[in-house]
C-alpha positions in Angstrom: -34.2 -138.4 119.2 -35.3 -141.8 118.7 -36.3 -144.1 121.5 -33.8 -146.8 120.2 -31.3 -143.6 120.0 -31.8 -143.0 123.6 -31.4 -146.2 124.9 -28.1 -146.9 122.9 -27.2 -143.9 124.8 -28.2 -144.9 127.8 -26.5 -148.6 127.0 -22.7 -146.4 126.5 -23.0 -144.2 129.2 -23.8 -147.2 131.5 -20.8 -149.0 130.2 -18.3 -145.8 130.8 -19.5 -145.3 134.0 -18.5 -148.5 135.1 -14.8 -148.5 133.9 -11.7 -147.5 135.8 -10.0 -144.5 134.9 -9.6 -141.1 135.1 -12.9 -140.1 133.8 -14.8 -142.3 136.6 -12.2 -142.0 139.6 -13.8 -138.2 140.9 -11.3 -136.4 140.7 -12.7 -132.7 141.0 -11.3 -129.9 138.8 -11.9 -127.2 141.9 -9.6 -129.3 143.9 -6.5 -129.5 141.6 -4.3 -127.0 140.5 -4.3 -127.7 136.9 -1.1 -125.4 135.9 1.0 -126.7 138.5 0.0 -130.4 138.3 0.7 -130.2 134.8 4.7 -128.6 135.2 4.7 -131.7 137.8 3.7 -134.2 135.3 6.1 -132.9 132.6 9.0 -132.5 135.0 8.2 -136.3 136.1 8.5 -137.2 132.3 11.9 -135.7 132.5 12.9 -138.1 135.7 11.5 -141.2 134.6 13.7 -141.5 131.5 14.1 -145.3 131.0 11.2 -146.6 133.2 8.3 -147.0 130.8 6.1 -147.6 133.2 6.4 -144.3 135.2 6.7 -142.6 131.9 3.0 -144.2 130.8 1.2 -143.3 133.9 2.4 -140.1 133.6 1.6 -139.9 129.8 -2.0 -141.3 131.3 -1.9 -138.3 134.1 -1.4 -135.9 131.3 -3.9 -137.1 128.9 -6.3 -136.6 131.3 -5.5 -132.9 132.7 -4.8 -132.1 129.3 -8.5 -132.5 128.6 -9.6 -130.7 131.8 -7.5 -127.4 130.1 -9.8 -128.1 126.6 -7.2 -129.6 125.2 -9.0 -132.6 123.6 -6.0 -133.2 120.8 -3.5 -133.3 122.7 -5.2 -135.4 125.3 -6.0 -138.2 122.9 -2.0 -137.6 121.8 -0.9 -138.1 125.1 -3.0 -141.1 125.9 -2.3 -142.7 123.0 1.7 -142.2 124.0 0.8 -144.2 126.8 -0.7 -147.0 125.3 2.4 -147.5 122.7 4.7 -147.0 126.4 2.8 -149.9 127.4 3.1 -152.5 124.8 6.7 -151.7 124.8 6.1 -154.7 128.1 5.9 -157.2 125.8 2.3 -159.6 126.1 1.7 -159.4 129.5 0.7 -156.4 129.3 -3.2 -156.2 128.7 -3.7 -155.0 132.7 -1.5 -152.2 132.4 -3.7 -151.1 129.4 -7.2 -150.1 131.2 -6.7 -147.1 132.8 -5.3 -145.7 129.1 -8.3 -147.5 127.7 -10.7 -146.3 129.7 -9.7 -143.0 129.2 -9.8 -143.4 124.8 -13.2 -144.6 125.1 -14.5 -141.8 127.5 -12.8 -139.4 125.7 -13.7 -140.2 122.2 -17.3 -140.4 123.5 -17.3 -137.1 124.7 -15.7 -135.7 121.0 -18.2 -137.7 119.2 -16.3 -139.8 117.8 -18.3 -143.0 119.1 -17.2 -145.9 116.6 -13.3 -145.3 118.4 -15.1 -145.4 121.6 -17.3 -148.5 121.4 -13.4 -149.9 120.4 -11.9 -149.3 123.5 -14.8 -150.8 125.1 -14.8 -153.8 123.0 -10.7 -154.3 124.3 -11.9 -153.7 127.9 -14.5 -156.7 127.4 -11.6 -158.9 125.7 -9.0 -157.9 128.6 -12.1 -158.8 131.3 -13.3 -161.8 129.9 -8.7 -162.8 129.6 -8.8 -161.7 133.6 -12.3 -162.2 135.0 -11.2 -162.0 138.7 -11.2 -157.7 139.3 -10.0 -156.1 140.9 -6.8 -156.2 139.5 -4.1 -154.7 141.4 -2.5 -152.5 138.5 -5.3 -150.3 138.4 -5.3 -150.2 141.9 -1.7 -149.1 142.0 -2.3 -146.7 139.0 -5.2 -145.0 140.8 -3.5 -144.9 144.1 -0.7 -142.7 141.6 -3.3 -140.5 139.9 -4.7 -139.5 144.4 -1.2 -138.9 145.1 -0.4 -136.7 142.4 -3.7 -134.6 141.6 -3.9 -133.3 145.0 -3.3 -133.8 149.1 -7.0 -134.1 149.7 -7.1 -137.2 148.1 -4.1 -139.0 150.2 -6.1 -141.0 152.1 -7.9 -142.5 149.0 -4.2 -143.3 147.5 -3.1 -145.3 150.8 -6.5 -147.2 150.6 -5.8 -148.1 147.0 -1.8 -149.2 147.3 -2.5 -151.1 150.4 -5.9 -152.9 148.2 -2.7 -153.7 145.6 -0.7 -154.7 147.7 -3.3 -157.5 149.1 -3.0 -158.5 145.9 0.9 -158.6 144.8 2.6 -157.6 148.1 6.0 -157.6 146.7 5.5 -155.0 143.9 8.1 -152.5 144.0 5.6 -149.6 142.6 2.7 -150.3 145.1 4.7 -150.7 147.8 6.6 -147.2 146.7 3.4 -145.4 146.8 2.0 -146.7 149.9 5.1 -145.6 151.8 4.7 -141.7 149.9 1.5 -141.5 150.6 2.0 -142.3 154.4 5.0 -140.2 154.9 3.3 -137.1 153.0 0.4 -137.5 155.5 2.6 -136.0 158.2 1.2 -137.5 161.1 3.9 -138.2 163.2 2.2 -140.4 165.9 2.2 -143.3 163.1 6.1 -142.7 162.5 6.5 -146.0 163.4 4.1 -147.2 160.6 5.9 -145.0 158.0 9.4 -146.4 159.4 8.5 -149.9 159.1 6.7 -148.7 155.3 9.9 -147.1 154.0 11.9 -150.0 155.0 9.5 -152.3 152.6 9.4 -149.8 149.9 13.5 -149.9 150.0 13.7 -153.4 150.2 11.2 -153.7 146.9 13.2 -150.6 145.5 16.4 -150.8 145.9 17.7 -148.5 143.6 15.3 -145.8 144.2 17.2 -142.8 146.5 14.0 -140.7 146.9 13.2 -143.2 149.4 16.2 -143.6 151.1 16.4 -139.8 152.3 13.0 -140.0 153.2 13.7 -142.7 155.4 16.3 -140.8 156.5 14.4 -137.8 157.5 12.1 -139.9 159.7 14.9 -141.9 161.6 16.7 -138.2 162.7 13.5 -137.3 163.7 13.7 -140.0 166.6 17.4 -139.4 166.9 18.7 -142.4 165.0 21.2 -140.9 163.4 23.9 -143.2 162.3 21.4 -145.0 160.2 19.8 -141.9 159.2 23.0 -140.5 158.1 24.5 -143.4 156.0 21.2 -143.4 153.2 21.4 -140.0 153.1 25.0 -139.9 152.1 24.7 -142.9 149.9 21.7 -141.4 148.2 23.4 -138.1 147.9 26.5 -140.0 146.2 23.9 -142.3 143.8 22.1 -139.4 142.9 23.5 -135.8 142.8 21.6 -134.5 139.6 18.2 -135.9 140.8 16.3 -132.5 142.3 13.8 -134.8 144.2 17.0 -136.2 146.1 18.8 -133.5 146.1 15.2 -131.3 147.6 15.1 -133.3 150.7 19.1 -134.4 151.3 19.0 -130.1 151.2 16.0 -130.7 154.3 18.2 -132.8 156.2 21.3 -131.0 156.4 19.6 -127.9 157.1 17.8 -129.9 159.9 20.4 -131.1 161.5 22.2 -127.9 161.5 24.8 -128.1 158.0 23.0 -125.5 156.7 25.7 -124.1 154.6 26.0 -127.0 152.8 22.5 -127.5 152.3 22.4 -124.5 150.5 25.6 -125.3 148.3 24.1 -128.5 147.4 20.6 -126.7 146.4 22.0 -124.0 144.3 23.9 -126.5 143.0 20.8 -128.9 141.7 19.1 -124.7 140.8 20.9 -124.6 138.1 19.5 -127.9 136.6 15.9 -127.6 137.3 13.3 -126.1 134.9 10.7 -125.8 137.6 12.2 -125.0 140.5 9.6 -124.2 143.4 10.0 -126.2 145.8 13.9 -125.5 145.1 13.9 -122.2 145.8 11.6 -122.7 148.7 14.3 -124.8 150.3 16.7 -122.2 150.0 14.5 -119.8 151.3 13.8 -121.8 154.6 17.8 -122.4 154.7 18.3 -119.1 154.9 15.6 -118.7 157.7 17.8 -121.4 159.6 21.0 -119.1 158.9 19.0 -116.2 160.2 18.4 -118.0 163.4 22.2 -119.2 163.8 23.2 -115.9 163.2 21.4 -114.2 165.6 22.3 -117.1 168.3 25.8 -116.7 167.6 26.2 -113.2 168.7 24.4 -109.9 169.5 22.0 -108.0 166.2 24.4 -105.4 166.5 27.9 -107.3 165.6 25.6 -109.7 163.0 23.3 -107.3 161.5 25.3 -107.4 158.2 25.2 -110.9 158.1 21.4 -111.0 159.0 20.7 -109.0 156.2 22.3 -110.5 153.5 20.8 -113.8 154.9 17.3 -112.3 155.2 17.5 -110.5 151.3 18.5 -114.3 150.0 15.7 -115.7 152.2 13.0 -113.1 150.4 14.4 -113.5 147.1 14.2 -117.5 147.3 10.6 -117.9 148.4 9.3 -114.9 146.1 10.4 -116.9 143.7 9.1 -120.3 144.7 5.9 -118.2 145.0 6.5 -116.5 141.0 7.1 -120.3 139.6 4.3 -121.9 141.7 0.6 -120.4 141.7 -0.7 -120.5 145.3 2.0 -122.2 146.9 0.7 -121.6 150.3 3.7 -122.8 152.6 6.2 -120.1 150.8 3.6 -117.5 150.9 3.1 -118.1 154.6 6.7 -118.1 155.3 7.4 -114.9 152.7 4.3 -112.8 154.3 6.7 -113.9 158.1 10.4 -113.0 156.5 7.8 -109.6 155.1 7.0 -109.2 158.5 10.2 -110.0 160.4 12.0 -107.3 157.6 9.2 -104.5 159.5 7.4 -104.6 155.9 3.8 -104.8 157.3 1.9 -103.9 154.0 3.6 -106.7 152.0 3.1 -109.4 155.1 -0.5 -108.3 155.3 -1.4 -108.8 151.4 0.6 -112.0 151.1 -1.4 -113.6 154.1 -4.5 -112.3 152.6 -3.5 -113.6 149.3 -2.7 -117.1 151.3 -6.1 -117.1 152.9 -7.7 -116.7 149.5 -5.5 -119.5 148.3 -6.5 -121.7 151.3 -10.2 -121.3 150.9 -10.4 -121.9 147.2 -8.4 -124.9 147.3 -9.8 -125.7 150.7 -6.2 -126.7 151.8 -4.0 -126.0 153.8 -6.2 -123.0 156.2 -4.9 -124.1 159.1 -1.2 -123.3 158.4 -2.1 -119.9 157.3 -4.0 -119.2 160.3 -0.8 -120.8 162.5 1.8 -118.3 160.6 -0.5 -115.4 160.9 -0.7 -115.6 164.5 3.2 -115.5 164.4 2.9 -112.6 162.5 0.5 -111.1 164.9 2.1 -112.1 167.9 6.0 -111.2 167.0 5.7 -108.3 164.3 2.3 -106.5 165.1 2.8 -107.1 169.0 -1.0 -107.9 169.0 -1.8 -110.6 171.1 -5.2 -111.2 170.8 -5.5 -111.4 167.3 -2.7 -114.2 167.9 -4.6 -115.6 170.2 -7.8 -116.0 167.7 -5.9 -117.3 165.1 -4.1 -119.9 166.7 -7.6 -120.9 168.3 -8.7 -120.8 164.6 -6.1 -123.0 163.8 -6.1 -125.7 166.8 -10.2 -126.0 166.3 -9.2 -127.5 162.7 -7.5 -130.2 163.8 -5.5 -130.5 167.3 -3.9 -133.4 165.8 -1.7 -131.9 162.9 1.9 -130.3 163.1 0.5 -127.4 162.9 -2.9 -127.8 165.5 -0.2 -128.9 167.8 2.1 -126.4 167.7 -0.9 -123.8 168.1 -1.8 -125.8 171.3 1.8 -125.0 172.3 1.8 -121.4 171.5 -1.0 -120.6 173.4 -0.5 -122.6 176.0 2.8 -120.8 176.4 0.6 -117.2 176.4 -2.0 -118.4 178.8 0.9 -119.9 181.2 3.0 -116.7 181.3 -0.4 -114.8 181.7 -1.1 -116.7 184.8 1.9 -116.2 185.9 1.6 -112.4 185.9 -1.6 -112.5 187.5 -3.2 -115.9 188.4 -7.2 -114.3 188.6 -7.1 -114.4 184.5 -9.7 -115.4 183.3 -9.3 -115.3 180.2 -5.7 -117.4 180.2 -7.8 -119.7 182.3 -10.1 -119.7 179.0 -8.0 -120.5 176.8 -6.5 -123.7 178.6 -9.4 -124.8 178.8 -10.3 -124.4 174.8 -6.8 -126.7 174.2 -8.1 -129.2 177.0 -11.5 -129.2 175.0 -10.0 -129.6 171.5 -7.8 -132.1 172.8 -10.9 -134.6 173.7 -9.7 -133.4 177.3 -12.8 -133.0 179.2 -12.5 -133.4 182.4 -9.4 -130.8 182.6 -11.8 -128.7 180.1 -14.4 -128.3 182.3 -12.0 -127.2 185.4 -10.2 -124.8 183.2 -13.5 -123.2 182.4 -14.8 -122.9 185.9 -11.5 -121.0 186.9 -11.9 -118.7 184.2 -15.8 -118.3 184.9 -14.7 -117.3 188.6 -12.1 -114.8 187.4 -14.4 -113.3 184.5 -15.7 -109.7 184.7 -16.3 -108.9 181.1 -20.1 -110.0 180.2 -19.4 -111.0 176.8 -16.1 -113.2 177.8 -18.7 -114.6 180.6 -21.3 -115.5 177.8 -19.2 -117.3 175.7 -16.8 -118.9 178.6 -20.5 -120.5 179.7 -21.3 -122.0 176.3 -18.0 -123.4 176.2 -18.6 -125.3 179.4 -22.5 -126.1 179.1 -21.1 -127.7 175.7 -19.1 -130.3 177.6 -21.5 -131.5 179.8 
């Protein structure tokens, strides 16, 4: 290769690296899954009918994951669908265009085909020297879109890029969409409040958009407003009946606040329309947990047994599905490997969590709810305690702060209580206090937990590790 060769290179592969797009935005392959993003993206085409500019992101989405699966055709097919999407705007349209553009360039580069490229990258230069002052807050919103989408670990990257957008245009509809998604799907219900407040914006921008509404909804029952909560649900249930993302979580509030039947009418109902149903199924399948619980409040095993059966045969059958139509859908396999384990079908419950904890660690996701839902399964179907006990250690020590690190902290605070109880020299209950005190940030009440249980301690290995524990606080 010729030195003026190697320098031209040099020259292109400066210029690609500094566009915006898919290509430049690190999005790692090992933390996507590729199969099911891609029935996501094709579904989404199927629900944006009529909005070209959900229909062009996705279109964009697709080009790029199409290329990640070696599909370098049907990429460039794709992409170029997005541009034409596009232009359908009318003029004002060139910001909208550099994501796609980006994308052409870096991926005729890659299949040699380098007079296309240098093309793209001659409209990028036009479109920046039209709009000199970047960032510019559609490719903000866009790559806020593309997080949200490719995968969870990359939430807190899309809320940073819809609330840089919305610096910019505070009023658009689409950022403003986004930002309140990305909060609610972050789960952390000490910022309700936040997500409340973002909803409410999002609705006001987009009016006409039910997803939103019912989410809203969901959050207000949550802190027992629910009047309010009620009246979006309803109205988006009457504005949108055949939508399945409306329909998915108006099925998740009536089965939270205790209509289960109809949830389940309404979801079987919206079954029948949906392609890829997943997360349809695995609606069902946690309905049918609910009836399982009703049932078994309602009257002694031995008058309901029929009825808990039938329930607990449609609650299988839902979430083996969910788990058939979606590759490593963690959340059904955890709850299948319980309803496995609940139906005294230990074999099954022990392969599905092991097939869960694979899942988890390969997609680093999602651990500490498998660890959670195995110590249910240890606890209630195997009787053994202290493998329940490690596991929901395991699970608090990843986060105390998440739904599921804090309902750990409950569960064994809950074991360590009733073991007190039974015999206040525990030591080891006194342990295990003081390990929630400690992941808590607790440290004071850490420390006096721990110098209980090293009082009560007799075993020399317990007494080993209790002292770590303690010397680590200090």
């Amino acid at each position: 290769m010729s030195s003026t060769s190697s320098t031209q290179d040099t020259i292109l592969k400066t210029r690609l690296n500094q566009l915006e797009c898919h290509f430049t935005w690190a999005l790692n392959k090992n933390d996507i899954d590729l199969t099911d993003l891609l029935n996501r993206l094709e579904e989404q085409l199927n629900l944006d009918l009529g909005r070209e500019a959900g229909v062009a992101r996705t279109h964009s989405c697709m080009g790029y994951v199409k290329f990640l699966l070696g599909s370098n055709t049907e990429a460039l097919s794709n992409l170029g669908r997005s541009v034409e999407l596009t232009k359908s705007h009318g003029n004002d349209c060139d910001k909208l265009l550099v994501v796609a553009y980006g994308d052409l360039a870096w991926l005729n580069c890659i299949m040699g085909n380098f007079a296309e490229c240098e093309s793209y990258l001659n409209k990028l230069s036009e479109i920046k020297e039209k709009y000199p002052s970047v960032p510019y807050a559609e490719v903000l919103g866009e790559k806020g879109w593309t997080f949200l989408k490719f995968s969870r670990k990359y939430y807190e990257r899309a809320k940073e890029c819809f609330r840089k957008a919305l610096e910019l245009d505070p009023e658009e509809g689409e950022w403003n969409a986004g930002l309140a998604i990305a909060l609610y799907r972050a789960d952390d219900m000490f910022k309700d409040p936040v997500v409340i407040d973002q909803l409410r914006r999002a609705i006001a921008t987009n009016p006409d958009d039910d997803v939103l509404k019912v989410l809203l909804g969901l959050r207000l029952a949550a802190h027992k407003k629910y009047s309010e909560a009620e009246s979006l649900v309803e109205q988006a249930l009457e504005r949108s009946p055949e939508h399945p993302h409306v329909m998915r979580y108006v099925g998740k509030y009536f089965r939270n606040e205790g209509s289960v039947d109809r949830s389940i009418a309404l979801l079987k109902r919206t079954l029948e329309k949906v392609s890829n149903a997943a997360f349809i199924h695995h609606q069902l399948g946690l309905c049918y947990r609910k009836k399982i619980l009703n049932l078994k409040q309602a009257g002694s095993h031995h008058t309901k047994g029929a009825e808990i059966k039938r329930a607990r045969e449609q609650c299988i059958y839902h979430l083996e599905m969910a788990t058939e139509l979606k590759i490593s859908f963690i959340i059904a396999m955890n709850e299948l490997a319980l309803q496995y384990g609940a139906n005294r079908d230990m074999s099954r419950a022990e392969e599905m969590f092991q097939n869960s904890f694979k899942a988890a660690r390969e997609k680093k996701e999602h651990i500490e709810s498998v660890h959670h839902c195995y110590a249910e399964f240890q606890q209630y179907s195997m009787k053994c305690e202290p493998a329940a006990i490690k596991h929901y250690t395991e699970c608090l020590k990843i986060n105390p702060n998440t739904y599921y690190g804090r309902k750990s902290a409950k569960s064994l605070q809950k074991i360590a209580e009733r073991r007190i109880e039974k015999n206040p020299s525990d030591g080891q209950a006194f342990g295990i206090l003081g390990i929630i005190h400690k992941e808590k940030g607790e440290k004071q009440q850490a420390i006096e937990c721990f110098e209980q249980a090293l009082s009560f301690a007799d075993n020399e290995d317990y007494l080993i590790d209790l002292c770590e524990l303690r010397l680590s606080l200090q």
